[in-house]
C-alpha positions in Angstrom: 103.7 73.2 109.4 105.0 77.0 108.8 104.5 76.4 105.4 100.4 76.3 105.3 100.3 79.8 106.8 101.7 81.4 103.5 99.6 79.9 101.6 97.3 82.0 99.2 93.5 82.5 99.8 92.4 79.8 97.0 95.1 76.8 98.0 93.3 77.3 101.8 90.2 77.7 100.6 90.8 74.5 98.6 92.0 72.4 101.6 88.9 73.7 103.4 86.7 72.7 100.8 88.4 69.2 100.6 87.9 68.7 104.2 91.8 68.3 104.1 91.8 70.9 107.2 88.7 72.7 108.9 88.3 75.9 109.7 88.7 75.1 113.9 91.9 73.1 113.4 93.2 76.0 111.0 92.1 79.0 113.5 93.4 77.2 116.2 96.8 76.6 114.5 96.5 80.3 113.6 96.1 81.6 117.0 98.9 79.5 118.2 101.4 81.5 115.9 100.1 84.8 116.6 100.8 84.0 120.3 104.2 82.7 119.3 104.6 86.1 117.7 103.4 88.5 119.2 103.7 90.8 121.1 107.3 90.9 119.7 105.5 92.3 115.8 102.6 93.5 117.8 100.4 93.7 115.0 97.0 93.1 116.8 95.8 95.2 119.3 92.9 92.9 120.1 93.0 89.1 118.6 89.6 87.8 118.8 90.4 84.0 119.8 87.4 82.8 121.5 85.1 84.3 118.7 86.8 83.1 116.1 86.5 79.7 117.6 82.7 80.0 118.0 82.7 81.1 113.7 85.0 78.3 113.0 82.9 76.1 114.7 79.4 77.1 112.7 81.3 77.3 109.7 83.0 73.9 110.0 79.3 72.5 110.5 78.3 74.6 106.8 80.9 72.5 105.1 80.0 69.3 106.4 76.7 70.0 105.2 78.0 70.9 101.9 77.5 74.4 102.1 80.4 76.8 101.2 79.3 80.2 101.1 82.4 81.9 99.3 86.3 81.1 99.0 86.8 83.1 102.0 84.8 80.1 103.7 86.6 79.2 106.8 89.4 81.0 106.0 90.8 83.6 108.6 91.1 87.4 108.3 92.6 90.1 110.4 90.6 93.3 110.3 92.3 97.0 110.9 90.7 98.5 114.9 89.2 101.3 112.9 86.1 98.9 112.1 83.1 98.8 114.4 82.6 95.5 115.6 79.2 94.2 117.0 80.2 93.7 120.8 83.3 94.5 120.7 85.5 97.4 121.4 87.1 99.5 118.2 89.7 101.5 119.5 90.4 103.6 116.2 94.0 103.4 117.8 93.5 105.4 120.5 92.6 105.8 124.3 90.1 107.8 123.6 87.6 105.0 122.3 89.7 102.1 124.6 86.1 101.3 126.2 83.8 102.2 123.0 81.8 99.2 122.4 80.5 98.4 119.0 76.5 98.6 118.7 77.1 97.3 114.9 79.1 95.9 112.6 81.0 97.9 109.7 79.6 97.0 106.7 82.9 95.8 105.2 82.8 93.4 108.3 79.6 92.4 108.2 80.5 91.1 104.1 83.1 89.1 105.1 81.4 87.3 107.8 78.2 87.1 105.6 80.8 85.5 102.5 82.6 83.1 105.8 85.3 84.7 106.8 86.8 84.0 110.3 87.5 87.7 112.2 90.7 86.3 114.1 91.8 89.9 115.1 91.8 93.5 115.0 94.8 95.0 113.9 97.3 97.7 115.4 97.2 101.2 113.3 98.4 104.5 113.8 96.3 106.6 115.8 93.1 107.7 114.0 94.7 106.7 110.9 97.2 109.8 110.6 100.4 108.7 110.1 102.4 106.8 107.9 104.2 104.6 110.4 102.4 103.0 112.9 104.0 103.9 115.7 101.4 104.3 118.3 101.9 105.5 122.2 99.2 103.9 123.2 99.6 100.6 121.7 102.8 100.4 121.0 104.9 99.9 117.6 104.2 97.4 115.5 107.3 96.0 114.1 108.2 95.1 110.5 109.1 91.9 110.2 111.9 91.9 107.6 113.8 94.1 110.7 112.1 94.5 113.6 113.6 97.5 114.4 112.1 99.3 111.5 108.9 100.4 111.1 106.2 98.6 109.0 104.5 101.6 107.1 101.0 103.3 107.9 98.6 103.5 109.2 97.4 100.0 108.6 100.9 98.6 109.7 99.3 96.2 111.6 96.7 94.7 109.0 100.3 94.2 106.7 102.6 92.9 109.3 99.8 90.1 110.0 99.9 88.9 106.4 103.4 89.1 105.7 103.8 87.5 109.0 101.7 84.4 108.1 99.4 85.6 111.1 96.2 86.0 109.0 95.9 84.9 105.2 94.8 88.3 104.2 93.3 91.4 105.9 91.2 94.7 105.6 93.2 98.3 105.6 92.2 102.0 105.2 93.6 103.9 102.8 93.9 108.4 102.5 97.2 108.8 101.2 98.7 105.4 101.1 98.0 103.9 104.4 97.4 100.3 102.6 99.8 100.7 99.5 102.9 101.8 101.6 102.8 99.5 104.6 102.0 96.6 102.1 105.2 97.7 100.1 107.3 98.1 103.3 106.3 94.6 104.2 106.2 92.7 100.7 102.9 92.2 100.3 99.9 93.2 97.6 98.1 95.8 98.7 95.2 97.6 97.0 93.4 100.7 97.1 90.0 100.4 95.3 88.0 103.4 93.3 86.4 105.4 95.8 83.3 104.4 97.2 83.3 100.8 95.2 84.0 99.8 99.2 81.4 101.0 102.0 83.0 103.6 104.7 79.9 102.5 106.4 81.4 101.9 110.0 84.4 102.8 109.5 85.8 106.2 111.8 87.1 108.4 109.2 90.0 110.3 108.5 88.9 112.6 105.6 85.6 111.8 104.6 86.9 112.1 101.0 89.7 110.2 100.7 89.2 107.7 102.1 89.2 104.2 100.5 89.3 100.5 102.1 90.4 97.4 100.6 92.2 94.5 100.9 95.9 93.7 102.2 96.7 90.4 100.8 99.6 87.6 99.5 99.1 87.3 96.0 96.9 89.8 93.3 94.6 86.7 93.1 93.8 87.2 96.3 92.8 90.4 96.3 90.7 89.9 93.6 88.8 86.9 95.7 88.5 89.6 98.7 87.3 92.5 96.7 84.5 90.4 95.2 83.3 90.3 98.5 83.7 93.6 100.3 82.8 95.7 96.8 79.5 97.5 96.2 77.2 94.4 94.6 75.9 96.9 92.2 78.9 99.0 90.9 80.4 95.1 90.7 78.1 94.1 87.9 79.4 96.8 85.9 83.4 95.5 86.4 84.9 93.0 85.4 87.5 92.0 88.1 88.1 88.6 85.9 90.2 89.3 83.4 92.4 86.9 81.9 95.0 87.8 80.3 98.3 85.5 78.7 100.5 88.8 78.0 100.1 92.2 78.2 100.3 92.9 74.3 98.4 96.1 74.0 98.7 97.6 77.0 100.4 101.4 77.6 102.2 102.1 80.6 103.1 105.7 81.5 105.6 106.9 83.3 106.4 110.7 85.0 110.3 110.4 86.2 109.9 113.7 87.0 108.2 113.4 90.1 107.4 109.9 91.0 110.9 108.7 90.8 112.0 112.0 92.4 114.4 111.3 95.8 115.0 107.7 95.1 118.6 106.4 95.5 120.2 104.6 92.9 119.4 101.2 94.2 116.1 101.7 94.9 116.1 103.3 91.0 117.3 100.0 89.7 114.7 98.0 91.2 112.1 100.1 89.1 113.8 100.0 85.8 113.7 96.0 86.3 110.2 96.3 87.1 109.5 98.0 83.9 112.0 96.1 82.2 109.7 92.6 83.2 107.0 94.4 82.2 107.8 95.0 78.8 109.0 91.7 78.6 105.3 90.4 79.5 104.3 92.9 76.2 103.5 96.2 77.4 105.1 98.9 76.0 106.1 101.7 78.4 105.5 105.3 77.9 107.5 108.4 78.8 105.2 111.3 79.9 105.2 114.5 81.8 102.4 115.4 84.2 101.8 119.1 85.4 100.7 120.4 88.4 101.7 117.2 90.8 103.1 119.9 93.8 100.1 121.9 93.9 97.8 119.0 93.5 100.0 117.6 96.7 99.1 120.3 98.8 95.9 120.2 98.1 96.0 116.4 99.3 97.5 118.2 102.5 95.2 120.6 102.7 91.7 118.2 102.5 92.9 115.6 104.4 93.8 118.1 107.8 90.9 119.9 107.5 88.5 117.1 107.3 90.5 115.5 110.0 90.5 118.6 112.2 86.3 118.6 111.5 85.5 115.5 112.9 88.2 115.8 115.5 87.1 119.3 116.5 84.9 119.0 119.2 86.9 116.5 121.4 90.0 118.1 120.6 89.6 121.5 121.7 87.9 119.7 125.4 90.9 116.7 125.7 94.1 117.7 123.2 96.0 116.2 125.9 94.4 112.4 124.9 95.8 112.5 121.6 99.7 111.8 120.7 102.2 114.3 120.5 102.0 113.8 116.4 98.3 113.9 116.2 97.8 117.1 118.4 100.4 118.6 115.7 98.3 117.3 112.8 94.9 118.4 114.1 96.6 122.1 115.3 97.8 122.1 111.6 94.6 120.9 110.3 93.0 123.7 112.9 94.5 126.8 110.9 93.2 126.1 107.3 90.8 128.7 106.1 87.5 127.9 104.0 88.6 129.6 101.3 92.0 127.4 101.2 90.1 124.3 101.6 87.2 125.5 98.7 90.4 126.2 96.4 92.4 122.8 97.0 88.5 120.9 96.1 88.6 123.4 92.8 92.4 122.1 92.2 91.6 118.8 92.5 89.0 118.4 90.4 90.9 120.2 87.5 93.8 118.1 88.0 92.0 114.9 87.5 90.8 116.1 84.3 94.5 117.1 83.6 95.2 113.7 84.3 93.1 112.5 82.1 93.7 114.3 79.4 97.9 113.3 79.7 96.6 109.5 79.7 94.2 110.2 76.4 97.1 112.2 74.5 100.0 109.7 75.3 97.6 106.9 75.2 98.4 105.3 78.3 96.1 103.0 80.0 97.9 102.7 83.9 100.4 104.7 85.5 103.7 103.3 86.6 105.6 104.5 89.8 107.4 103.6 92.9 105.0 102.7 96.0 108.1 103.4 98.6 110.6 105.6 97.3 113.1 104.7 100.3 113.3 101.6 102.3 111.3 101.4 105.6 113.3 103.7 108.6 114.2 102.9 112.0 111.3 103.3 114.5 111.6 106.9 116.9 114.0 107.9 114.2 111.4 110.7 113.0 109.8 113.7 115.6 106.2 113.8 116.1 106.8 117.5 114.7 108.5 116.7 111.5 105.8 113.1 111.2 103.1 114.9 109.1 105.8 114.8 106.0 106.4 111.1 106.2 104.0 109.6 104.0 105.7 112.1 101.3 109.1 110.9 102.3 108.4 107.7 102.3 106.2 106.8 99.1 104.8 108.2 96.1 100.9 106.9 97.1 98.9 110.4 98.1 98.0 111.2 94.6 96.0 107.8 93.8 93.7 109.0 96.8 93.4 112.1 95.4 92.4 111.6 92.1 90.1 108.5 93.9 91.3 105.9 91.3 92.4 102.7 92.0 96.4 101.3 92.7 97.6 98.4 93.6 100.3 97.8 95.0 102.9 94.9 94.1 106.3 93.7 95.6 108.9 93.8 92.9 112.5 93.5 95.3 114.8 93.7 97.9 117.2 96.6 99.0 120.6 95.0 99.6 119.8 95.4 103.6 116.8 92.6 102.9 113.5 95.3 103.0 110.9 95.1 100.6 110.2 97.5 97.6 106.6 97.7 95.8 105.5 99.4 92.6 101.9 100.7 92.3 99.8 100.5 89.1 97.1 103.4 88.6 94.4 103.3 86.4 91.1 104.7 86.0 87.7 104.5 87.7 86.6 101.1 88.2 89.6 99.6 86.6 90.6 97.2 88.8 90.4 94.3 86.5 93.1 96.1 84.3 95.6 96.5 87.3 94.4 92.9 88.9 95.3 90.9 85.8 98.9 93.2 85.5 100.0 92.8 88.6 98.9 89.0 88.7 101.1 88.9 85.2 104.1 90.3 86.6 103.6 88.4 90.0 103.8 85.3 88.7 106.7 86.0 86.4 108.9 86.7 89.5 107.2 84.9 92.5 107.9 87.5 95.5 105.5 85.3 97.6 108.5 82.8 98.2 110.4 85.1 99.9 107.8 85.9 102.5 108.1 82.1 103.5 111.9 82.6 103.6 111.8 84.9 106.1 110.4 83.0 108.5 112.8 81.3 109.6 114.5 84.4 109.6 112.1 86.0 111.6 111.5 83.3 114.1 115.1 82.9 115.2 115.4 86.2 115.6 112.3 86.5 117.7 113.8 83.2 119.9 117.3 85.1 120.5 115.5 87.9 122.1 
């Protein structure tokens, strides 16, 4: 029975549609493996079980009437606890909104149940969003599942550990300097970080107003493609074109900056890349050596936008109740306290010039995506890092704040395996409202290795480790 719960978006959809399973016997199955699970991953902070029963039911009753509103008909999907939900309480994370009950539904949410997707659960983040590791003290860790003594990436750790974990068949992340991209890479999953504002912030509590991006955290490219179709703008939409097929990638330029992006990488982790880039070629593209100026000082001004728009919304509540907030977040928002308005108008300026920097680089070498590393090491051993020191991990760990900075689209695909068994990801970038180049890429390359069978693998890994505890 494990088996049907790493199954991609479109087979389940299929067996819904087919009447071969419906969408109460499925939840039901579903909830009865988080409960086997958790709280040893403790990916959800709140699973939804009696409400997803009730949608399950209505839905089931659609497609015995012959009405299927979209693939995600029927199909469960774990939501990240920084999205309001009508009725419910959206905990952002932290204690401070433990009791806030939802008067609305995020608009991202509000798609996906309007396309039929079951809400099974809300999942466990870092608090607020800021950090890269999902280690809350509120909540608790959640816990990789590859090793549960390492962390699984952040800040929507949770929303990754409940794919790869076969605990929801695909789920909703935030992203504002590579808090979908790096925990789906830590867990061996696709993860991908739309254009900026193609997906509605709408009801969702920010971090830095921005940068931030959602999308979708998912098992296969394909099915983030079938999620982004429905939580994506309807208009900007008609202007993409998220379908395209491709049999090769003849023609396409990838570029690549060793200068930076494969910068404090050990050897191993080195060779995984070149083999990515090697398969790549192999599939037609040709790869592209370039040089890109200006990535440190277009880092800090990442550091510098995302504290102080933190620190702005924080500002009020924090200067009343610091004492609410974990150790790490009071040193962010302290940091986030002391940046002037002429630093913050200067790292805006920077940005914007980089971007066109950027674009330049890609017109003169030609190059139609980026190439890097999404993790640059393998996932760390939870408490192993200070809250003090905590702010630099999402540098440390991955190569992901620049994509939210320029506010073009990655994606994030699994490409490996340290010899210790952890996942390793590549991210593609390319340019506004490209994601039908990096969809049909990454789909290329996917299916020219087939990661997704090692996430079945480890189940039985998982599992018996879980049952000797």
């Amino acid at each position: 029975m494990n088996e049907l719960f790493f199954k991609d978006i479109h087979t389940v959809s299929g067996l819904l549609k087919n009447h071969e399973i419906s969408p109460v016997e499925l939840t039901k199955q579903l909830l009865e493996r988080i409960n086997d699970l958790e709280p040893d991953l403790n990916a959800y902070i709140a699973v939804l079980g009696e409400d997803a029963i009730k949608q399950a039911k209505n839905l089931e009753k659609e497609i015995i009437n012959g009405n299927i509103r979209s693939p995600l008909h029927g199909v469960p999907i774990a939501i990240k606890d920084i999205f309001e939900t009508k009725g419910r309480i959206t905990t952002s994370g932290s204690k401070i909104f433990e009791h806030s009950i939802s008067n609305r539904d995020a608009d991202v949410v509000k798609l996906l149940q309007d396309a039929g997707a079951i809400i099974i659960g809300k999942t466990n983040l870092h608090e607020f969003a800021m950090g890269a590791t999902t280690e809350n003290p509120h909540y608790g860790p959640t816990r990789n599942p590859w090793n549960l003594e390492k962390i699984p990436g952040g800040s929507s750790g949770g929303s990754a550990v409940a794919v790869a974990a076969g605990m929801a068949f695909g789920a909703v992340g935030t992203d504002t300097g590579g808090s979908i991209r790096l925990p789906a890479a830590l867990c061996g999953i696709v993860g991908l970080k739309p254009t900026y504002d193609l997906v509605s912030t709408k009801g969702c509590t920010p971090l830095s107003w921005t940068l931030d991006h959602i999308g979708p955290m998912t098992r296969t490219v394909a099915d983030s493609r079938i999620m982004l179709n429905i939580m994506a703008d309807s208009r900007k939409l008609k202007m993409m074109d998220l379908e395209m097929n491709r049999n090769d990638l003849k023609g396409i330029r990838i570029g690549v900056c060793e200068e930076y992006f494969f910068d404090s990488m050990d050897q191993e982790m080195k060779n995984i890349m070149k083999q990515s880039l090697k398969k790549l070629t192999e599939l037609g593209a040709e790869v592209v050596d370039m040089s890109l100026s200006g990535i440190e000082d277009a880092l800090e001004a990442h550091k510098i936008i995302s504290k102080s728009e933190a620190y702005t919304f924080h500002e009020g509540f924090f200067k009343k109740n610091p004492e609410m907030y974990g150790k790490d977040i009071q040193f962010r928002l302290n940091s986030g306290s002391e940046v002037t308005a002429s630093q913050y108008i200067n790292a805006y300026r920077y940005r914007n010039k980089f971007i066109q920097s950027l674009l330049d680089s890609m017109e003169e070498y030609k190059c139609d995506v980026l190439f890097s590393p999404t993790n640059s090491i393998p996932a760390f051993d939870i408490g192993s890092v200070s809250p003090e020191d905590s702010i630099h991990n999402i540098f440390k760990l991955g190569k992901t704040p620049i994509g939210n900075l320029l506010g073009w689209p990655v994606i994030s695909v699994p490409c490996g395996f340290t010899a210790e068994n952890l996942p390793v990801g590549f991210q593609l970038i390319g340019k506004n409202y490209d994601e039908g180049l990096l969809l049909s890429i990454g789909e290329l390359y996917e299916q020219s290795e087939n990661w997704i069978s090692y996430l079945e693998k480890n189940d039985t890994y998982l599992l018996g480790k879980m049952l000797n505890n």
